[in-house]
TORRODO-482497 format. One line per field, with one value per atom (N, C-alpha, C, O): residue number from 1; atom name; x, y, z. Coordinates in steps of 0.02 Angstrom, whole numbers, plus 50000, padded with zeros to 5 digits. Example, Ala and Ser with C-alpha at 12.3 -4.5 7.8 and 13.67 -1.06 7.14 Angstrom:
BEGIN
n [1/1/1/1/2/2/2/2];
atom [N/CA/C/O/N/CA/C/O];
X [50660/50615/50660/50712/50642/50684/50645/50670];
Y [49716/49775/49835/49834/49888/49947/50002/50057];
Z [50390/50390/50390/50423/50354/50357/50394/50402];
This chain:
BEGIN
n [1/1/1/1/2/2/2/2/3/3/3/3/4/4/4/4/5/5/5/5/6/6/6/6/7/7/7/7/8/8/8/8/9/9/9/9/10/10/10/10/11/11/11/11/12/12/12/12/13/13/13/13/14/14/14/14/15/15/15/15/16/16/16/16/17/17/17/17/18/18/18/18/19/19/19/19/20/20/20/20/21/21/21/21/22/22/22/22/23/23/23/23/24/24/24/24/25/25/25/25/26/26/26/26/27/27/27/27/28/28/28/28/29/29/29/29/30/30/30/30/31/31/31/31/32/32/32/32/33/33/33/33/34/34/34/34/35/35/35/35/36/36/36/36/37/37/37/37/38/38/38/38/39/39/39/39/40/40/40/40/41/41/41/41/42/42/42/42/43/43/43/43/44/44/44/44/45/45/45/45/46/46/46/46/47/47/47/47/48/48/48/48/49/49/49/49/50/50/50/50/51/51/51/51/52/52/52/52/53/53/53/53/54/54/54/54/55/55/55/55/56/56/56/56/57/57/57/57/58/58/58/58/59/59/59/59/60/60/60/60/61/61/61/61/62/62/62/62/63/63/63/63/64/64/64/64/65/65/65/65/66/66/66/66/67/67/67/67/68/68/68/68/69/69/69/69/70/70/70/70/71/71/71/71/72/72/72/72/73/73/73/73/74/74/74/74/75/75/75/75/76/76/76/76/77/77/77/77/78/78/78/78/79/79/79/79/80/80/80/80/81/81/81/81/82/82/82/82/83/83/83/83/84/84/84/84/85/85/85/85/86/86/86/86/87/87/87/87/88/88/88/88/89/89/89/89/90/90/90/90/91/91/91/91/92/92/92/92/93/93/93/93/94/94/94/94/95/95/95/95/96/96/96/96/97/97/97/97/98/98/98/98/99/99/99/99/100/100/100/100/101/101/101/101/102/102/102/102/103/103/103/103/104/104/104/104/105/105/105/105/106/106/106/106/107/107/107/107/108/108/108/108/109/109/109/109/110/110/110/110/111/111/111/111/112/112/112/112/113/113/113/113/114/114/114/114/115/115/115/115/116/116/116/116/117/117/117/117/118/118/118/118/119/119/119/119/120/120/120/120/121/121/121/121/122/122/122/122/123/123/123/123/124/124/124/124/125/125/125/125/126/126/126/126/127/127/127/127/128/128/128/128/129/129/129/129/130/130/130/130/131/131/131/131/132/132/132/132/133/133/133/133/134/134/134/134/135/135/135/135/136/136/136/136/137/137/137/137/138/138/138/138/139/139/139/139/140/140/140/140/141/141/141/141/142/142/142/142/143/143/143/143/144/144/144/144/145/145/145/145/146/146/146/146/147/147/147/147/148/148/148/148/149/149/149/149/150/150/150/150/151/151/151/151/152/152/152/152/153/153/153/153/154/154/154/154/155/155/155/155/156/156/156/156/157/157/157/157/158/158/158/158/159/159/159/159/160/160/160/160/161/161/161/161/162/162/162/162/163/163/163/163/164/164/164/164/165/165/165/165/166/166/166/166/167/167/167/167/168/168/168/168/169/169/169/169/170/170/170/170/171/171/171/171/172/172/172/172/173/173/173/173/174/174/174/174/175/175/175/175/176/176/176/176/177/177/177/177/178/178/178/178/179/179/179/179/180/180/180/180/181/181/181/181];
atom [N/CA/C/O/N/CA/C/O/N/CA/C/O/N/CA/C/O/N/CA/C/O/N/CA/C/O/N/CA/C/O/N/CA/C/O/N/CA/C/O/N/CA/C/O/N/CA/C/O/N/CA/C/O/N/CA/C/O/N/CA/C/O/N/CA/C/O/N/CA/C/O/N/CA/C/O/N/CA/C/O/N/CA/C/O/N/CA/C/O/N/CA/C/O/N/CA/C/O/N/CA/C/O/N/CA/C/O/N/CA/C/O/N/CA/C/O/N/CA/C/O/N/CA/C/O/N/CA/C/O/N/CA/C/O/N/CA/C/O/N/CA/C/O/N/CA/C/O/N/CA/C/O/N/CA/C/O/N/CA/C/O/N/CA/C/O/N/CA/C/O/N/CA/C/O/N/CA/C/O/N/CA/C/O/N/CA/C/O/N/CA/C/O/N/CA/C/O/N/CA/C/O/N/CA/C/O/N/CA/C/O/N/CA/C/O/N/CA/C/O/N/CA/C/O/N/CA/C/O/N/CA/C/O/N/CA/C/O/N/CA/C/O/N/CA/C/O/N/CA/C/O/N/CA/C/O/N/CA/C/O/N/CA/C/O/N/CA/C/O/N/CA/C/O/N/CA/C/O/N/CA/C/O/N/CA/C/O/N/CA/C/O/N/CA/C/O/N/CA/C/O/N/CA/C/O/N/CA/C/O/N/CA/C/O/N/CA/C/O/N/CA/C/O/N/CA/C/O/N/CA/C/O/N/CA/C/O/N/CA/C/O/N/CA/C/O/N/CA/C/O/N/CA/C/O/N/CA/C/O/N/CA/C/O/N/CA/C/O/N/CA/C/O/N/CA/C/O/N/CA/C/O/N/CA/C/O/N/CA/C/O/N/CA/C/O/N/CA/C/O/N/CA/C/O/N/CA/C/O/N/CA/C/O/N/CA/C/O/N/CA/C/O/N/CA/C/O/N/CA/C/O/N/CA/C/O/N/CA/C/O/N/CA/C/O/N/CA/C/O/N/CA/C/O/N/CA/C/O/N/CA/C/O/N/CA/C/O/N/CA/C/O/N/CA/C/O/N/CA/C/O/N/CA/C/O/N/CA/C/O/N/CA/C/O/N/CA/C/O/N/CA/C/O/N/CA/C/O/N/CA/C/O/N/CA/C/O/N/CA/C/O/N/CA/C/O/N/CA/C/O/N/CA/C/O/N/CA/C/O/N/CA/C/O/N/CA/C/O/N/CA/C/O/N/CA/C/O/N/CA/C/O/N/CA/C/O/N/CA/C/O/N/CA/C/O/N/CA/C/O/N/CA/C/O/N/CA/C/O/N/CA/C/O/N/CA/C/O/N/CA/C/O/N/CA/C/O/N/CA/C/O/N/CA/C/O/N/CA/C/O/N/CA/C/O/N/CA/C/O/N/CA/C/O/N/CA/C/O/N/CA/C/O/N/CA/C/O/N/CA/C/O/N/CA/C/O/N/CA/C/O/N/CA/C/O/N/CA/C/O/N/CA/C/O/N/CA/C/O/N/CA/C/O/N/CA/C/O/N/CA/C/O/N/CA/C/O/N/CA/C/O/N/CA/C/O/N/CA/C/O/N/CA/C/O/N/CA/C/O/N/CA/C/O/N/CA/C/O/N/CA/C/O/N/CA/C/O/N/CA/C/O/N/CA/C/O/N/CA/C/O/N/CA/C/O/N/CA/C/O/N/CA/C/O/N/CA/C/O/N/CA/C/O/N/CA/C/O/N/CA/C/O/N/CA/C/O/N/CA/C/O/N/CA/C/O/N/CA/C/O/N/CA/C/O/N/CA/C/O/N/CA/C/O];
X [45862/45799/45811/45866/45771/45772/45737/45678/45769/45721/45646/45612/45616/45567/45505/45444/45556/45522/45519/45495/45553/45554/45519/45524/45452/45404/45353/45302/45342/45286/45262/45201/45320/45306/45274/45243/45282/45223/45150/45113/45138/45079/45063/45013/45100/45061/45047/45002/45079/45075/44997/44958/44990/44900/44866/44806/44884/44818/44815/44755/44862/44852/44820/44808/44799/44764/44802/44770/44881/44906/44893/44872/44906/44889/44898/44954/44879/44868/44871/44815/44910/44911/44878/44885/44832/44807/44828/44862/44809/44863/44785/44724/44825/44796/44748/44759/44689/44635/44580/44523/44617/44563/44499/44485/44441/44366/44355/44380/44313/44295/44235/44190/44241/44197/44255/44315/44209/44234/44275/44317/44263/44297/44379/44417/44378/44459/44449/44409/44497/44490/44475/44483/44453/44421/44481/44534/44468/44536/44550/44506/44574/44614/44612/44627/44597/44598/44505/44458/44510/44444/44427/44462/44337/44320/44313/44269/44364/44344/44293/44265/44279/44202/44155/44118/44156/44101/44099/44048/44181/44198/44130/44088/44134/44131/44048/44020/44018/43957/43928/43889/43938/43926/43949/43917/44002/44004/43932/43893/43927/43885/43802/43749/43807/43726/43736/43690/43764/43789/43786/43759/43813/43808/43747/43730/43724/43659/43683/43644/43738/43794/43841/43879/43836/43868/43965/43971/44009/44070/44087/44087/44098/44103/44061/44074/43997/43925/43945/43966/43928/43922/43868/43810/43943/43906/43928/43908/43956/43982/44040/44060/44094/44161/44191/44178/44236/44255/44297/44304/44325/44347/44319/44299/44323/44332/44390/44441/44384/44432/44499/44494/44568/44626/44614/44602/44619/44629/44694/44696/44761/44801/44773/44804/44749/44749/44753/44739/44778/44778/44751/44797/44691/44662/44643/44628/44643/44650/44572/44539/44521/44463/44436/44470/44383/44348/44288/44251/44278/44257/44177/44128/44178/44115/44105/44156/44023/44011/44038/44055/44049/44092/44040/43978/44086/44072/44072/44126/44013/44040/44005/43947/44037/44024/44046/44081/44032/44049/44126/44118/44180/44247/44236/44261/44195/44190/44158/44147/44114/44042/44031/43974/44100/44086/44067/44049/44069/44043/44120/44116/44153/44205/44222/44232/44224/44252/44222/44194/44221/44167/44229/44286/44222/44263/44233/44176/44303/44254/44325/44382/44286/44322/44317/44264/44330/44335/44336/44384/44278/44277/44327/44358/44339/44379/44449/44484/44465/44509/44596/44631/44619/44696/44685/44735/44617/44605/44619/44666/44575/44603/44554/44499/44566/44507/44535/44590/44505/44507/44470/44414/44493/44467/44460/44511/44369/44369/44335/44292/44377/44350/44270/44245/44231/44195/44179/44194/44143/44153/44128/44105/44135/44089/44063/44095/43999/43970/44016/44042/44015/44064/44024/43963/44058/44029/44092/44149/44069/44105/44180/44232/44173/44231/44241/44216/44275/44267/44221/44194/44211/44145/44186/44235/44133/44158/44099/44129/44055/43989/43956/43908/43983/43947/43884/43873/43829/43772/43788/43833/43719/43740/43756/43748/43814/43872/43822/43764/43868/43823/43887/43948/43830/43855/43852/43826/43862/43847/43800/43821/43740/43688/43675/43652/43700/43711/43635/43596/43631/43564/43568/43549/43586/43610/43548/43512/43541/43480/43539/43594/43489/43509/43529/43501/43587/43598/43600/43593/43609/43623/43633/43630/43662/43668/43659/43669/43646/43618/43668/43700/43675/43691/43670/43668/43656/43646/43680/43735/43669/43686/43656/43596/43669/43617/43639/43698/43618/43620/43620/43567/43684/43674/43623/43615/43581/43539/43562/43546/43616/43650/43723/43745/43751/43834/43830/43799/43877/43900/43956/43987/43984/44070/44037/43976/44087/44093/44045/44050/43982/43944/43901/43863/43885/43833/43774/43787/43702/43642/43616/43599/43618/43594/43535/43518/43506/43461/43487/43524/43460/43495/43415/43357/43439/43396/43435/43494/43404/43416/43419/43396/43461/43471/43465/43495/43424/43426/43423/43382/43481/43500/43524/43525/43555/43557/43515/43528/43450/43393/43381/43386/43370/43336/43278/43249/43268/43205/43196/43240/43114/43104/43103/43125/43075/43081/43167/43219/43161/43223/43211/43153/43279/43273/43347/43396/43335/43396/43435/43411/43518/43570/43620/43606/43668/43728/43779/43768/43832/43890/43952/43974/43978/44015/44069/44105/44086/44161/44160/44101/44184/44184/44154/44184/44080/44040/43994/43959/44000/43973/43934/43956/43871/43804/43786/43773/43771/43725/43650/43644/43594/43538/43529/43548/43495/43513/43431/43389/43417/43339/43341/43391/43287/43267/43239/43220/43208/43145/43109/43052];
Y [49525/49559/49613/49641/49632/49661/49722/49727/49770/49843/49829/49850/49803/49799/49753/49760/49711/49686/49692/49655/49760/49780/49842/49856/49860/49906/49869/49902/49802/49765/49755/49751/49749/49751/49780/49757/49847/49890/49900/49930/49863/49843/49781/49755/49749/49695/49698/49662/49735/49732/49778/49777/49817/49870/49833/49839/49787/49711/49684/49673/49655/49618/49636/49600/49716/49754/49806/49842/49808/49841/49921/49963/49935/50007/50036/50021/50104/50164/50231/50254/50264/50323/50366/50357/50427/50445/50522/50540/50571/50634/50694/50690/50743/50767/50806/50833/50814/50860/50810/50822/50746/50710/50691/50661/50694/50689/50639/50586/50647/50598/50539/50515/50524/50513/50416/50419/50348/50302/50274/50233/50301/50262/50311/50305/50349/50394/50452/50499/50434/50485/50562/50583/50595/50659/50716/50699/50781/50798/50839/50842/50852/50889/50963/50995/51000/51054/51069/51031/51146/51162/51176/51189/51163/51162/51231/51259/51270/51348/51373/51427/51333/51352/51358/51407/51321/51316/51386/51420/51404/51468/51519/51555/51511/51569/51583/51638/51519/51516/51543/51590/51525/51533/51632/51676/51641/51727/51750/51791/51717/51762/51735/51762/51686/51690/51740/51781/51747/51803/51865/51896/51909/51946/51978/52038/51933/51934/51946/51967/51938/51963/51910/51875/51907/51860/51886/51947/51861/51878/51923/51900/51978/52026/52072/52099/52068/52127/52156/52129/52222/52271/52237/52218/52246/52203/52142/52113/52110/52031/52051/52109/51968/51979/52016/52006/52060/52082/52036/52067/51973/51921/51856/51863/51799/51737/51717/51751/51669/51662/51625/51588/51656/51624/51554/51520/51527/51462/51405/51344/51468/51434/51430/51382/51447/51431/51361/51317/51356/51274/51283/51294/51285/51297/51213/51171/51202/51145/51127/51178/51054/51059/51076/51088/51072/51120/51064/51054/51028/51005/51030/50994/51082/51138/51177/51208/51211/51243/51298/51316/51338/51403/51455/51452/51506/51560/51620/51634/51655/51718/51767/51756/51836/51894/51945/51928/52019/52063/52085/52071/52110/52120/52187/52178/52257/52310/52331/52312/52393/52412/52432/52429/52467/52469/52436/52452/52369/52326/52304/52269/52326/52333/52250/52232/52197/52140/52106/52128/52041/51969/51943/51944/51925/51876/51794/51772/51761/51703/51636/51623/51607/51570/51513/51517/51440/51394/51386/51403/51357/51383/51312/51325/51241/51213/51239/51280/51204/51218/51237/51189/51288/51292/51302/51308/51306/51320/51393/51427/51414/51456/51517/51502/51587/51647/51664/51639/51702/51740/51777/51773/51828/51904/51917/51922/51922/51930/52019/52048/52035/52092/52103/52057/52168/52178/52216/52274/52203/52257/52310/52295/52381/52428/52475/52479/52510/52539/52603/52647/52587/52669/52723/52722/52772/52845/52885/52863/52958/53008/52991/52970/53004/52982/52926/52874/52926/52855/52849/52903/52815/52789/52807/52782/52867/52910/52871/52836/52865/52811/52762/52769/52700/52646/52630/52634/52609/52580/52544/52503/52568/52540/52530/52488/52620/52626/52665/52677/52691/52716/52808/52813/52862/52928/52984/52963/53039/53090/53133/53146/53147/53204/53260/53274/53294/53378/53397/53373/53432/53476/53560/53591/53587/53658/53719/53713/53750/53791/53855/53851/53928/53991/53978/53932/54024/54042/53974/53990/53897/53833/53808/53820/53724/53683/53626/53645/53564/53518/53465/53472/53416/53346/53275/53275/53220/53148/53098/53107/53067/52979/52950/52963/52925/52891/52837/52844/52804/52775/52775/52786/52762/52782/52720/52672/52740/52694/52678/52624/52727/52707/52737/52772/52702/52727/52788/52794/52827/52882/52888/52852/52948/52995/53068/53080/53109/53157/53193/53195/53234/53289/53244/53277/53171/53159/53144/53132/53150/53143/53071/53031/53065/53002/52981/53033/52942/52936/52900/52851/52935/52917/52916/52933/52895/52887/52893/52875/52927/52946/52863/52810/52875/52804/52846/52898/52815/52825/52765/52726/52745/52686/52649/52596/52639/52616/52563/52516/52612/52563/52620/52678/52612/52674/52695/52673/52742/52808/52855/52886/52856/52897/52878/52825/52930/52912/52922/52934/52915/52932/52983/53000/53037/53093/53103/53067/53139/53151/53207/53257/53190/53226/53220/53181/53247/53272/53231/53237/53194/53178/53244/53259/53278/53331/53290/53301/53241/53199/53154/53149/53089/53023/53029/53049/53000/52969/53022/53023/53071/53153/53158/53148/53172/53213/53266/53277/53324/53383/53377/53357/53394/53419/53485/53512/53518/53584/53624/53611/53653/53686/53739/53776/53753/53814/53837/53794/53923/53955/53940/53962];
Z [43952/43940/43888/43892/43840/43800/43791/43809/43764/43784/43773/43820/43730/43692/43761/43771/43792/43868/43917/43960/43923/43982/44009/44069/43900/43935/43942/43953/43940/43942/44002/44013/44060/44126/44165/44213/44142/44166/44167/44206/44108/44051/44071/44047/44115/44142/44218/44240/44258/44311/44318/44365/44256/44276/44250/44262/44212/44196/44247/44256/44314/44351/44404/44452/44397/44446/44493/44532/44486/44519/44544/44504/44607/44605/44582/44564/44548/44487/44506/44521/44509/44546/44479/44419/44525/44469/44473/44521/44421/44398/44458/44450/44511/44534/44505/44451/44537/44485/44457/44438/44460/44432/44427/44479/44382/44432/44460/44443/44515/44566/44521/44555/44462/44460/44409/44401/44386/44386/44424/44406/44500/44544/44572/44620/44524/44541/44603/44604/44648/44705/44677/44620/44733/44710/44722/44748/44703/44717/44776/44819/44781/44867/44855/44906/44801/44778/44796/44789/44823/44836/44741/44693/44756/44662/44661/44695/44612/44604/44565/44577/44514/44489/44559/44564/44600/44647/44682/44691/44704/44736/44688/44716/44625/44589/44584/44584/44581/44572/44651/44644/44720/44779/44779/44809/44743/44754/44718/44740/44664/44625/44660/44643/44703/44738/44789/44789/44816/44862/44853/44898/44789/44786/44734/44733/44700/44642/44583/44540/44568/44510/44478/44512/44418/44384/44383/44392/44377/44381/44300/44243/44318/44291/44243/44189/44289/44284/44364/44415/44346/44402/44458/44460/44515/44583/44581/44631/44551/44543/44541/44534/44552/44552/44488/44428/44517/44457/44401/44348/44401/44362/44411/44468/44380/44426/44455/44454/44480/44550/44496/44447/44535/44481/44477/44527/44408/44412/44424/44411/44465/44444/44533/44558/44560/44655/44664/44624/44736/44749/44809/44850/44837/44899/44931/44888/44971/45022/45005/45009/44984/44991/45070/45120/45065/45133/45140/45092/45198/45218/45250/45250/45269/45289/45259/45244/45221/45184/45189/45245/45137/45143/45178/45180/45205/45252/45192/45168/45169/45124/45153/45168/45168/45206/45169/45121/45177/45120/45174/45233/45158/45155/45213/45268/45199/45223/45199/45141/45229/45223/45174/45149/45134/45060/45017/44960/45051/44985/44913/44863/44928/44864/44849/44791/44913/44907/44941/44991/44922/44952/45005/44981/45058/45113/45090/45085/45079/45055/45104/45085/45171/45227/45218/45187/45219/45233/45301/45336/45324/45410/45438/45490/45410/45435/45456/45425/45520/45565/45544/45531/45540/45503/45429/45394/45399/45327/45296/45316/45246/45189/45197/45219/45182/45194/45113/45101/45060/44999/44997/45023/44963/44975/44890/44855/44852/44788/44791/44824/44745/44723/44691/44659/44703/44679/44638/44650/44571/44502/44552/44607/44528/44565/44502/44450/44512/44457/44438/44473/44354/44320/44322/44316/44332/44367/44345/44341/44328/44319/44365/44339/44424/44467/44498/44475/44551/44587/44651/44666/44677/44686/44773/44801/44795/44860/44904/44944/44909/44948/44923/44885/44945/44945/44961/45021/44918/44946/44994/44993/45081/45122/45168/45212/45149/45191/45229/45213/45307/45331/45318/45314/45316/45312/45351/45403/45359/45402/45341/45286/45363/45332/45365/45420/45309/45337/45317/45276/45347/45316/45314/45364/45271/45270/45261/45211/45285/45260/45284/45311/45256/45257/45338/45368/45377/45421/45468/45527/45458/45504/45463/45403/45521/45478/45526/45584/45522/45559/45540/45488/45576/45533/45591/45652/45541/45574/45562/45536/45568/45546/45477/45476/45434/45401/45343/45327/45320/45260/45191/45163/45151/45086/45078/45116/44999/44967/44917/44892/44880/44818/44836/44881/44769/44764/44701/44649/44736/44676/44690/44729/44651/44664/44688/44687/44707/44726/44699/44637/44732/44671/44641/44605/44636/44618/44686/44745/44650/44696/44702/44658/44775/44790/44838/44866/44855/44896/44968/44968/45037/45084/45151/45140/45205/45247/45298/45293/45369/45424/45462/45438/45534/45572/45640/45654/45674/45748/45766/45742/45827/45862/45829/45861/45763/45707/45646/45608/45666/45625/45571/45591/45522/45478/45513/45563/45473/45510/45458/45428/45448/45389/45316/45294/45276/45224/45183/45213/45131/45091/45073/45063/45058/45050/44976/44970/44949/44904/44930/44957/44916/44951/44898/44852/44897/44843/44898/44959/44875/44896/44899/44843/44949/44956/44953/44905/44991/45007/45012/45029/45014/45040/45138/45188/45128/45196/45219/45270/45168/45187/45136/45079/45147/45121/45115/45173/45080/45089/45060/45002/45096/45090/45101/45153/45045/45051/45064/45021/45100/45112/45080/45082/45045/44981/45016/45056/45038/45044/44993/44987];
């Protein structure tokens, strides 16, 4: 046999129909198995219905998901939940059994400093006037840093209550409203 016939063999055995292994990743589509890899575009598009944010606009992932990942496909629609009350990161589960959880970051809005209350979050509201000082429970409505003014709302039982009121961020989860004569 001669070199020249002994690549023909190969070349005849996929004419004769032989099995074809095909290169992983491949699309599911002319008949070629689909791939075993979860689709990360899909990851990326499902964050950004989720959070109302395209991947990398404020509030959306801060990049898309690595493309070098090899996540297991997922058989049940994905599970996406926000990470912690801050909001900073999307929880994104494969609820099948022994499967995969990823944790995407969230852009967060630029501000003088870094971002001390999360829309959301829930805070303590002081209320300071001459000679007292009060404080509650309540809800930020927006994110700032330290020293900037935000809008917040009181929580009893943990439902909001009231209108919104504007308050200055003193510290991270801490409010002041300040009463003028």
């Amino acid at each position: 046999m001669t070199l020249r016939s002994s690549f023909r063999l190969p070349l005849l055995l996929l004419a004769a129909g032989a099995p074809c292994l095909w290169p992983v990743g491949a699309q599911a589509s002319y008949g070629m198995p689909s791939s075993p890899f979860a689709n990360l575009e899909q990851i990326d598009a499902e964050v950004a219905a989720f959070t109302g944010h395209s991947a990398g606009q404020t509030g959306g992932a801060a990049t898309p998901v690595d493309r070098r990942l090899r996540l297991n496909a997922c058989r049940s629609p994905l599970a996406l939940s926000w990470r912690m009350p801050r909001r900073d990161s999307v929880l994104v589960e494969c609820p099948d059994a022994g499967s995969w959880r990823l944790f995407v970051p969230v852009r967060q809005a630029e501000s003088g400093g870094a971002t001390a209350v999360a829309r959301g979050e829930s805070v303590s509201i002081a209320v300071v006037g001459e000679g007292f000082s009060v404080s509650q429970a309540g809800e930020a409505m927006d994110a700032g840093a330290i020293g900037d003014w935000i809008r917040v709302r009181g929580l009893k039982n943990g439902q909001a209550q009231g209108e919104a009121m504007r308050a200055r961020i003193t510290r991270p989860g801490e409010v002041v409203v300040e009463l003028r004569d």
